[in-house]
Biotite code that builds the C-alpha atoms (Angstrom):
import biotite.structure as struc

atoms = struc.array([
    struc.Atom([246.776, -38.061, 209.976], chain_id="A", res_id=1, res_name="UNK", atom_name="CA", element="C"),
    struc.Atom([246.689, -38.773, 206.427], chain_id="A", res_id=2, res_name="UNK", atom_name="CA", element="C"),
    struc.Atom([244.423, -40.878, 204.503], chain_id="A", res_id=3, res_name="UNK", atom_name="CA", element="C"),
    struc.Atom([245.052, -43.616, 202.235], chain_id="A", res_id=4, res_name="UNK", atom_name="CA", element="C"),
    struc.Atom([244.471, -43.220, 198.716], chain_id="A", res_id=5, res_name="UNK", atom_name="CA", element="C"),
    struc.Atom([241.688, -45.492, 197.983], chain_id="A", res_id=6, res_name="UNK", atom_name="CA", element="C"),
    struc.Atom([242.442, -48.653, 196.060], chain_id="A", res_id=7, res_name="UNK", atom_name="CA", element="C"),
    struc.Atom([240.687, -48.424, 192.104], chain_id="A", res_id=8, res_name="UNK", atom_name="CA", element="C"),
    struc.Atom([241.113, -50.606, 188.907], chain_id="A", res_id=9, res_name="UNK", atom_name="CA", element="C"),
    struc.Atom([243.145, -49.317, 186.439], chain_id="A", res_id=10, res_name="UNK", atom_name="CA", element="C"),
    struc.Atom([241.568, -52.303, 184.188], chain_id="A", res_id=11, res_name="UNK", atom_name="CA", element="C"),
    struc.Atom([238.191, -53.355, 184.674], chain_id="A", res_id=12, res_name="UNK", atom_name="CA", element="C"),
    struc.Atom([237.343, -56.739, 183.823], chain_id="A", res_id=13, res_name="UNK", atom_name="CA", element="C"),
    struc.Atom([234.895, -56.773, 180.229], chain_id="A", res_id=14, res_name="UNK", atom_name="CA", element="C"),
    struc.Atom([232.486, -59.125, 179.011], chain_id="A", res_id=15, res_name="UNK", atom_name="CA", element="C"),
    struc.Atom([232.789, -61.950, 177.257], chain_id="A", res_id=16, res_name="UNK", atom_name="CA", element="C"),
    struc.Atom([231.433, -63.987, 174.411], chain_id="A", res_id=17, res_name="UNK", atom_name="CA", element="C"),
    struc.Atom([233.217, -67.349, 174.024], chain_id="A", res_id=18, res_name="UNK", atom_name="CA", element="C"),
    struc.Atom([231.856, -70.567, 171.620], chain_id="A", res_id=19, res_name="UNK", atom_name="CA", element="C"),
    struc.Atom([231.147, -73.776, 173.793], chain_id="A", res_id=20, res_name="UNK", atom_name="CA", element="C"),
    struc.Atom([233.624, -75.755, 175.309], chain_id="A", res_id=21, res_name="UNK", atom_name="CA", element="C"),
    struc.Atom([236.373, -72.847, 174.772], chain_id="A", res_id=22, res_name="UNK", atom_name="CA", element="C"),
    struc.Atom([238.351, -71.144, 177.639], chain_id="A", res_id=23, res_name="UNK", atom_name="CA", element="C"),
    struc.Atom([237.065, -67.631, 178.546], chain_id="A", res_id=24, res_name="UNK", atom_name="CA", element="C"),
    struc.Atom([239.644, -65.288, 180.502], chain_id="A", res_id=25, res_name="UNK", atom_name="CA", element="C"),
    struc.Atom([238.772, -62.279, 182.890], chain_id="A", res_id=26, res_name="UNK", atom_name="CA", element="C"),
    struc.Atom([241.674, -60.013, 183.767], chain_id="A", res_id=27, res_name="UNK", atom_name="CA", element="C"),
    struc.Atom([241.402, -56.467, 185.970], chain_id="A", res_id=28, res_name="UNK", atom_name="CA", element="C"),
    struc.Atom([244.474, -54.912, 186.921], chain_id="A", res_id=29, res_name="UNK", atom_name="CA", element="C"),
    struc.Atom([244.348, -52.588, 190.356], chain_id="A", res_id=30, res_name="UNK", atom_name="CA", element="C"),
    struc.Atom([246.226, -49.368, 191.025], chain_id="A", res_id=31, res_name="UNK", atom_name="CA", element="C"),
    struc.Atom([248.172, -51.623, 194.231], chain_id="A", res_id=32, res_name="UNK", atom_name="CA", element="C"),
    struc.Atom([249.956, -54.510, 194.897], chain_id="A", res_id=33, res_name="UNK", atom_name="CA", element="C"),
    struc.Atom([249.142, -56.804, 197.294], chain_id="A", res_id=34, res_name="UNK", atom_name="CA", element="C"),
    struc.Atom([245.500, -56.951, 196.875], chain_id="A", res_id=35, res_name="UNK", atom_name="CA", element="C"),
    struc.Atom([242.964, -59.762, 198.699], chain_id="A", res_id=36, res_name="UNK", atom_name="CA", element="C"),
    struc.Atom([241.380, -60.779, 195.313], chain_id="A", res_id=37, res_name="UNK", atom_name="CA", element="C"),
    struc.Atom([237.992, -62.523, 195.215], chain_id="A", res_id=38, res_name="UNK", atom_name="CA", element="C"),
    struc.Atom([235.852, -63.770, 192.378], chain_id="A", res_id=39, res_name="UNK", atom_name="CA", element="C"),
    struc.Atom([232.720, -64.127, 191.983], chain_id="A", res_id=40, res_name="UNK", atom_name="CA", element="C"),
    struc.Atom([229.783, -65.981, 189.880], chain_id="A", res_id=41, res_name="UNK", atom_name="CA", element="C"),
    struc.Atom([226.101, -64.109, 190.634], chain_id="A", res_id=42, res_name="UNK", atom_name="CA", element="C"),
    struc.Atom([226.348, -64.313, 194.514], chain_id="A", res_id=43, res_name="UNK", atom_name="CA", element="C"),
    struc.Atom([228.493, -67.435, 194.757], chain_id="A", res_id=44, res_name="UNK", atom_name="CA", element="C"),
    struc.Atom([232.286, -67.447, 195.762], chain_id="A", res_id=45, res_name="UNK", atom_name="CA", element="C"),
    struc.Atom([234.864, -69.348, 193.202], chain_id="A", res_id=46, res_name="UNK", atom_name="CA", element="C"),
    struc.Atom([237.447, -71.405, 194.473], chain_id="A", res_id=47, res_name="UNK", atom_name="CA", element="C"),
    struc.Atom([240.250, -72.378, 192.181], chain_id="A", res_id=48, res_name="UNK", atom_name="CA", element="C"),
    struc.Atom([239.429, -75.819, 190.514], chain_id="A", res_id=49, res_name="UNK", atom_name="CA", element="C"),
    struc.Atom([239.493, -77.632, 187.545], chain_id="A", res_id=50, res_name="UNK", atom_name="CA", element="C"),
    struc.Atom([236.800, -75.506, 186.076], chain_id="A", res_id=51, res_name="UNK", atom_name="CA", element="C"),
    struc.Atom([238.084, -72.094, 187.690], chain_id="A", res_id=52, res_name="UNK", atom_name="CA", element="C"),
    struc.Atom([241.878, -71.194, 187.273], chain_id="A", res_id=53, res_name="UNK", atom_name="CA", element="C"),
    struc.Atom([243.144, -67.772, 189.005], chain_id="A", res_id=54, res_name="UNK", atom_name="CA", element="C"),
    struc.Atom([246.246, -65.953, 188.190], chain_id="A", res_id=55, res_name="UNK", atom_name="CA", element="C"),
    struc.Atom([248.144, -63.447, 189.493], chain_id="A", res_id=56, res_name="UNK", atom_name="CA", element="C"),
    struc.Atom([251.262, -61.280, 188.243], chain_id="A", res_id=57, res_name="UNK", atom_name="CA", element="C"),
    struc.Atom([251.817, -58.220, 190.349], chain_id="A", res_id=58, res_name="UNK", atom_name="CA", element="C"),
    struc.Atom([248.784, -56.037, 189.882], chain_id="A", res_id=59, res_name="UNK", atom_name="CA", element="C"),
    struc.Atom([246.908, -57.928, 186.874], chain_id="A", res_id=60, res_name="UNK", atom_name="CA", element="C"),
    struc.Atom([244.723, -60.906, 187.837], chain_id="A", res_id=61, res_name="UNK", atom_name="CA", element="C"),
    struc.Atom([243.264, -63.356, 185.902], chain_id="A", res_id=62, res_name="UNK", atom_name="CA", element="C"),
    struc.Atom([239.896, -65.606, 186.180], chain_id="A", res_id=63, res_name="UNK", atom_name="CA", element="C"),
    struc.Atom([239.914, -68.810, 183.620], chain_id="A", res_id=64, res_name="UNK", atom_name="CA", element="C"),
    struc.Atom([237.416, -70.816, 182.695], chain_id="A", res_id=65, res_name="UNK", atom_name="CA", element="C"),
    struc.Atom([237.939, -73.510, 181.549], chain_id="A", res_id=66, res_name="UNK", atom_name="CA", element="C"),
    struc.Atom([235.489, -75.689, 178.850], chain_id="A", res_id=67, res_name="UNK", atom_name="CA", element="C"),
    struc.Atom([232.744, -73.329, 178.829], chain_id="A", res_id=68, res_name="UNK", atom_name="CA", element="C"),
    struc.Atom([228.980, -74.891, 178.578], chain_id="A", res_id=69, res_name="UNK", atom_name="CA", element="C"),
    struc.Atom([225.380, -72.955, 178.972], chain_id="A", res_id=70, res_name="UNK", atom_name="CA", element="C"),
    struc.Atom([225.870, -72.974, 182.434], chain_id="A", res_id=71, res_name="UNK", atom_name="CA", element="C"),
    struc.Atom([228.600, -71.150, 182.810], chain_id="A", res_id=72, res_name="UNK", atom_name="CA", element="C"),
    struc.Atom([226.394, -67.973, 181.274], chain_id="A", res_id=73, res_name="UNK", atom_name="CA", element="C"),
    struc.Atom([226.026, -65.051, 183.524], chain_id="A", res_id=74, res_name="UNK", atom_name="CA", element="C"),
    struc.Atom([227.557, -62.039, 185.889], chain_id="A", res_id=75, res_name="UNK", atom_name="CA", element="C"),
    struc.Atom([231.066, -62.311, 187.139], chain_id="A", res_id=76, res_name="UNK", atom_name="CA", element="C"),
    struc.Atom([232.535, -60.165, 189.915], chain_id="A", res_id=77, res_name="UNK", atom_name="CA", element="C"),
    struc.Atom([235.829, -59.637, 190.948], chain_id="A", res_id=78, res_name="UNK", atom_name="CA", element="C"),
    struc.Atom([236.452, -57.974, 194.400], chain_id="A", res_id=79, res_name="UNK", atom_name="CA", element="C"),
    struc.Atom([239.684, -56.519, 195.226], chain_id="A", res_id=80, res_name="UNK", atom_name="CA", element="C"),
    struc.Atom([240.645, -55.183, 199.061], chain_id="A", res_id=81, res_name="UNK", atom_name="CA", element="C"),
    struc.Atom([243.607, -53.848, 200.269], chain_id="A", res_id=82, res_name="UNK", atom_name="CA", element="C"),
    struc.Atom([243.569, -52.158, 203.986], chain_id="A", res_id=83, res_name="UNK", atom_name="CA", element="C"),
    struc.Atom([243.312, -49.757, 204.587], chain_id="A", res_id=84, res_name="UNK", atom_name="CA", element="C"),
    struc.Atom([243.127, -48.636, 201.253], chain_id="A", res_id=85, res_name="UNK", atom_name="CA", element="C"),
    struc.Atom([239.203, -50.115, 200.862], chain_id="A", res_id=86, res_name="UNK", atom_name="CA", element="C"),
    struc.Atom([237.572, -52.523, 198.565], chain_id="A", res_id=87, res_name="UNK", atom_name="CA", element="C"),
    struc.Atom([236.376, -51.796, 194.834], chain_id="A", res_id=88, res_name="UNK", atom_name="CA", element="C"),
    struc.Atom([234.194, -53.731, 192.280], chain_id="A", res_id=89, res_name="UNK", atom_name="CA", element="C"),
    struc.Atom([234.191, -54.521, 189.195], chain_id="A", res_id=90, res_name="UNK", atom_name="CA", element="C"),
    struc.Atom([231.342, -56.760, 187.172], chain_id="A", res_id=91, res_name="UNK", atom_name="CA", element="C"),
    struc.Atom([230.985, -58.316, 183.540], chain_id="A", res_id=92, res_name="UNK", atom_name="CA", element="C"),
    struc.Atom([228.957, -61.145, 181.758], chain_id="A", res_id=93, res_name="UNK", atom_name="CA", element="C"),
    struc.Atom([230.307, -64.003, 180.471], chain_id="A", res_id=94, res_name="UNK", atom_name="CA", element="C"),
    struc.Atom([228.022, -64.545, 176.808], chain_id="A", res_id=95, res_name="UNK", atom_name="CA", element="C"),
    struc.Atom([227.883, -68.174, 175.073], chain_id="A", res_id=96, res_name="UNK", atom_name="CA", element="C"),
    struc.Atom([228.224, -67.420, 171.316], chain_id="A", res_id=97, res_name="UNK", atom_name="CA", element="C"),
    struc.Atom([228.004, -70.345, 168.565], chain_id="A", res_id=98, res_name="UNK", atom_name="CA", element="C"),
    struc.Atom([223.914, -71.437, 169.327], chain_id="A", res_id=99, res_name="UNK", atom_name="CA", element="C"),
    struc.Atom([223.366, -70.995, 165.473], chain_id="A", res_id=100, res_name="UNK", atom_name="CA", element="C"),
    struc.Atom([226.515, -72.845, 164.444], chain_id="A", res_id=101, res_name="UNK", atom_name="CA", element="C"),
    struc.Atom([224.833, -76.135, 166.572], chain_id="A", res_id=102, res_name="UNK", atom_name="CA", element="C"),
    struc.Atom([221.824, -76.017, 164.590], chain_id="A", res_id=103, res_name="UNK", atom_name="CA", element="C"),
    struc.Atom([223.871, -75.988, 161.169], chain_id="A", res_id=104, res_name="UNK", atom_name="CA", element="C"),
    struc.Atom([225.954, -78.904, 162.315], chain_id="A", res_id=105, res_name="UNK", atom_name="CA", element="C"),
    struc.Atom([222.241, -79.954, 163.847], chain_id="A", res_id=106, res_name="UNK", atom_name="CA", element="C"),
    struc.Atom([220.863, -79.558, 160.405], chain_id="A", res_id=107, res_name="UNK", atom_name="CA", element="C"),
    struc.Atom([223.521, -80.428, 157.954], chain_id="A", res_id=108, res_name="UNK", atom_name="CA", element="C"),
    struc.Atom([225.630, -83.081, 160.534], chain_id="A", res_id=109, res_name="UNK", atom_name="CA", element="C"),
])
């Protein structure tokens, strides 16, 4: 019997620093095609939305967000299965840059 070679990203997704109200993009691309792809924010499961736009083209996928605000800040998961070839992980942040350019406009607006 031989064994499957385990499924693995050959592109993990990175983190990101984005201004407010801009569109941040996560991409990964896995060593199959195929693949059950699942994102995630923290512990919560994303389904495709205004907000949250997935995209696939053969082995890269993409997460968008879409008009970024504070609360949007935070750890993103992707999680990628394939049986029997296994399941694999990969995690990033998702940064809001720009605070400092809203107090200029704050102070000079």
């Amino acid at each position: 019997m031989f064994l499957a070679e385990p499924i693995h990203f050959t592109k993990h997704i990175q983190n990101i620093v984005v201004n407010e109200r801009q569109t941040a993009v996560f991409e990964c691309e896995v060593s199959f095609d195929n693949a059950i792809i699942t994102w995630y924010k923290d512990t919560w499961e994303l389904t495709e939305s205004p907000k949250y736009k997935f995209r696939s083209e053969g082995r890269r996928h993409f997460m968008t967000i879409c008009n970024v605000t504070s609360e949007d800040e935070g750890v993103y998961s992707v999680i990628v299965r394939l049986e029997p070839r296994g399941e694999v992980k990969s995690t990033a942040e998702l940064y809001l840059s720009g605070k400092e350019i809203d107090l200029g406009r704050a102070l000079y607006g």
